[in-house]
Structure formats: structure tokens, C-alpha cells
C-alpha atoms as a printed R data frame, in Angstrom:
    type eleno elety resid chain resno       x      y       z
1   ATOM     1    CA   UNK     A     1   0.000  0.000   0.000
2   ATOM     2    CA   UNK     A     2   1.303  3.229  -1.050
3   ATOM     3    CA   UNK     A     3   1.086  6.047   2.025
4   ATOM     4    CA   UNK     A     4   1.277  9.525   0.298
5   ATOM     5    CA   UNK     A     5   0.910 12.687   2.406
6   ATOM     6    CA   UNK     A     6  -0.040 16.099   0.579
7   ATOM     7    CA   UNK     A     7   0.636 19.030   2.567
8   ATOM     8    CA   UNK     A     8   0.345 23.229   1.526
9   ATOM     9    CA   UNK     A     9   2.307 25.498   1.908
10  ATOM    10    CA   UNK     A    10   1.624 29.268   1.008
11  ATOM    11    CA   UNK     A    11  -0.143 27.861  -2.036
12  ATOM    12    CA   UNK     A    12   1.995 25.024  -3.178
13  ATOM    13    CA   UNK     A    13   1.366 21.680  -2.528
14  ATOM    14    CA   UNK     A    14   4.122 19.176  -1.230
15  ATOM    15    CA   UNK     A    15   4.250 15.246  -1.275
16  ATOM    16    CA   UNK     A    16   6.680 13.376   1.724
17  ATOM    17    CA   UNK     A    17   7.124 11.286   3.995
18  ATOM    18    CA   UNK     A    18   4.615 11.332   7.298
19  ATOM    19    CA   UNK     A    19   7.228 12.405   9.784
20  ATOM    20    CA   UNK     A    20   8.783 15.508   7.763
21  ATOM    21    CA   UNK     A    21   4.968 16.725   7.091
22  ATOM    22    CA   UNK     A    22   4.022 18.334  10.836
23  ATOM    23    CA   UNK     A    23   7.009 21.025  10.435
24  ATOM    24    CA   UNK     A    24   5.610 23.538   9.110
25  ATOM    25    CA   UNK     A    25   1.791 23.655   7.302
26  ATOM    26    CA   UNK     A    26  -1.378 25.523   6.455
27  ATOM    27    CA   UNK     A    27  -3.565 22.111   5.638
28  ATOM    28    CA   UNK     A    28  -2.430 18.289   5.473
29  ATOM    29    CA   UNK     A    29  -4.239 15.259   4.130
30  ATOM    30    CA   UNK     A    30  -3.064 11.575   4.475
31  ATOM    31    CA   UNK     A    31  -3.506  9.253   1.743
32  ATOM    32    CA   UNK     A    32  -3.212  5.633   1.025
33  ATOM    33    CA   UNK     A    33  -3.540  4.180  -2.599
34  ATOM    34    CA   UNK     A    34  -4.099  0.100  -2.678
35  ATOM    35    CA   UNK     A    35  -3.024 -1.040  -6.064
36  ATOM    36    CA   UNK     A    36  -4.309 -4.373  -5.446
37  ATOM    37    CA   UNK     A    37  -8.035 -3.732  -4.277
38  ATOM    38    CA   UNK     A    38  -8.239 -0.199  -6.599
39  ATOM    39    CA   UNK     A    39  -9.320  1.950  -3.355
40  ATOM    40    CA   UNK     A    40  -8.165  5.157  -2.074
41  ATOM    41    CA   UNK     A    41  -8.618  5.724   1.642
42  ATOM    42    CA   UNK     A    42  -8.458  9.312   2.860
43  ATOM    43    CA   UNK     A    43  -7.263  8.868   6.742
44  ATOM    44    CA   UNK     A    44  -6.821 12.703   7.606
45  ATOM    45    CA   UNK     A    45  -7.614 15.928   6.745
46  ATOM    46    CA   UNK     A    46  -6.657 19.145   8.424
47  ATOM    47    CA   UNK     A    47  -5.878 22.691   8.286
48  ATOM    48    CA   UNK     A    48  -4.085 24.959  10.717
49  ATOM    49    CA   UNK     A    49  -6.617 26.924  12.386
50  ATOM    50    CA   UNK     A    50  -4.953 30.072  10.957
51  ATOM    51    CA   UNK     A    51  -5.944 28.880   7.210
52  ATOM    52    CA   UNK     A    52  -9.146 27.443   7.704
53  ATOM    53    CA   UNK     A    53 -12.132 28.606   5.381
54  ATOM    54    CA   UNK     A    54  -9.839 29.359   2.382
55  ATOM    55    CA   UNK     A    55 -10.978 26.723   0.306
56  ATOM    56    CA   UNK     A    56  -7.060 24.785   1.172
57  ATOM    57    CA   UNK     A    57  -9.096 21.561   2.063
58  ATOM    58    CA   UNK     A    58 -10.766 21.317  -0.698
59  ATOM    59    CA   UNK     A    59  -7.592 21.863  -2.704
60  ATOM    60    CA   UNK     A    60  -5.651 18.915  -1.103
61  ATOM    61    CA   UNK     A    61  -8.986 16.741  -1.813
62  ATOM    62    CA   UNK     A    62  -9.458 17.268  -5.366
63  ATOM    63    CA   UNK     A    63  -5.344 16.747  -5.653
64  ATOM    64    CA   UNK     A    64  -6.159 13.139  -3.668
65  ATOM    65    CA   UNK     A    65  -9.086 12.350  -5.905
66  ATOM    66    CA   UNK     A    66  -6.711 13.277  -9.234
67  ATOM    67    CA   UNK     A    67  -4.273 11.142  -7.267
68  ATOM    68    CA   UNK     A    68  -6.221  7.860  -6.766
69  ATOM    69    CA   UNK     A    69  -7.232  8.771 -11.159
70  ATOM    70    CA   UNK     A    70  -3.905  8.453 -12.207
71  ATOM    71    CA   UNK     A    71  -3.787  5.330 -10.222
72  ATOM    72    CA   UNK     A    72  -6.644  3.333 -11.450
73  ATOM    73    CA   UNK     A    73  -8.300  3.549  -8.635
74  ATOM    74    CA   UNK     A    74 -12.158  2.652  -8.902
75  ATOM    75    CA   UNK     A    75 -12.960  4.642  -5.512
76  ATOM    76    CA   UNK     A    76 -11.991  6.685  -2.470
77  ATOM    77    CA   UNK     A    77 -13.201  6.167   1.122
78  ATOM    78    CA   UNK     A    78 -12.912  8.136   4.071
79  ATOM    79    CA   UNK     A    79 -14.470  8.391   7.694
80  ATOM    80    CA   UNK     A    80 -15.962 12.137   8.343
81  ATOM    81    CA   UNK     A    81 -15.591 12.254  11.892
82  ATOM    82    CA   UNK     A    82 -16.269 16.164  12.120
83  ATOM    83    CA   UNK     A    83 -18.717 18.284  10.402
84  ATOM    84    CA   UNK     A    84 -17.221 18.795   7.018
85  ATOM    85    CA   UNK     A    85 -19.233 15.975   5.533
86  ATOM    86    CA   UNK     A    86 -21.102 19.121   3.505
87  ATOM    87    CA   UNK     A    87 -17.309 19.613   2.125
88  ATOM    88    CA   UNK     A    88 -16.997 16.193   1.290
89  ATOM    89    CA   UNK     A    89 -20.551 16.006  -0.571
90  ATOM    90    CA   UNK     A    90 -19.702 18.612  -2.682
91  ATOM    91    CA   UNK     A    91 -17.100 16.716  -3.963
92  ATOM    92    CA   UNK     A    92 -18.992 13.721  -4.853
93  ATOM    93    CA   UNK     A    93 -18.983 11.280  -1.689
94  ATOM    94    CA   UNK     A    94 -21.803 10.239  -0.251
95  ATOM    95    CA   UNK     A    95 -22.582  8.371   3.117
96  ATOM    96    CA   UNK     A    96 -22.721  4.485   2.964
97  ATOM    97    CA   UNK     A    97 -23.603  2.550   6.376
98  ATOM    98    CA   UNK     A    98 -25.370  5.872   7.466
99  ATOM    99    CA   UNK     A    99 -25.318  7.355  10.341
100 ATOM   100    CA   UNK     A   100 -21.887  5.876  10.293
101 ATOM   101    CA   UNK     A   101 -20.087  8.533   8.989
102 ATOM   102    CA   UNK     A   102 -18.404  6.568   6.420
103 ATOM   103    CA   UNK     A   103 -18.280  8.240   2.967
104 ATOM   104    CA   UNK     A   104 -17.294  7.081  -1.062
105 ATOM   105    CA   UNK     A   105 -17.052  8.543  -3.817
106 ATOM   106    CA   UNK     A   106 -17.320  6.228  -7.087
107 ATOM   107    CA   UNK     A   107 -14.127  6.957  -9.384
108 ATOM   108    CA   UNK     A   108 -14.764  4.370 -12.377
């Protein structure tokens, strides 16, 4: 299983390794591709309180979903376990096991 983090920085976005990526940050998100089973799983996402409401989550999502694309992948899961589940509906996941707060979003 590939682990990829994506982390911004004053508008750029970064790929490496987990341990290098709580230095310095305005909004992380965790990302693990499985080649063999064609699923994305988003385990994190989070920005600094500083940079919140600037649309940087939603950046590093659509850069995951383009991610698990180029990869083949067929879908990508996460767990909302805040309230941004209206973020990650307007990106195309819906709820599955509801009111678990499990969420997909169909790729291929």
C-alpha cells in the first residue's frame, strides 16, 4: 500500500514522507492508494486553524481524488468524523452505512 501525504504550503502543494509533514503547514491530508483492491482511503484531513475557510481543504482533496485517477483507482473512502461531511458532498462522496459517517465517492 502506497502512504502519500499532501501538505500546503503558502499555495503550493508538497508530497513526503509522514514524519517531515508536521514542520511547518497551512492544511495536510493523508492518503493511502491500494493497487491491489483499486481503493483510495483518505485517513486525515486538516488545516491549521490560521488557514481554515480558504478553500485549502478542498484543494488537497481534489489533488487526492486526481491522485487515486492516475492510479486506477475505482474509488476513495474516508471516515468524516467532524462536520465537514457538507465539504466532502460537494465533492462527490456520499454516506454508505449511514449514520456511520463513512463516505465514497465512485471513481470508475
Amino acid at each position: 500500500m502506497e502512504r502519500i501525504i499532501l501538505r500546503l504550503i503558502d499555495g503550493q502543494i508538497f508530497s513526503e514522507t509522514y514524519s517531515e509533514c508536521f514542520k511547518k503547514y497551512d492544511a495536510i491530508l493523508e492518503l493511502y492508494i491500494d493497487p491491489v483492491d483499486g481503493e483510495a482511503i483518505i485517513t486525515s484531513v486538516f488545516t491549521h486553524p490560521r488557514f481554515r475557510n480558504r478553500g485549502y481543504a478542498t484543494l488537497l482533496m481534489r489533488t487526492a481524488i486526481l491522485l487515486a485517477e492516475e492510479r486506477d483507482c475505482k474509488w476513495v473512502t474516508l471516515t468524516d468524523s467532524s462536520d465537514t461531511g457538507e465539504l466532502y458532498v460537494k465533492l462527490g462522496f456520499e454516506y454508505i452505512n449511514y449514520p456511520q459517517p463513512e463516505m465514497i465517492k465512485y471513481i470508475r
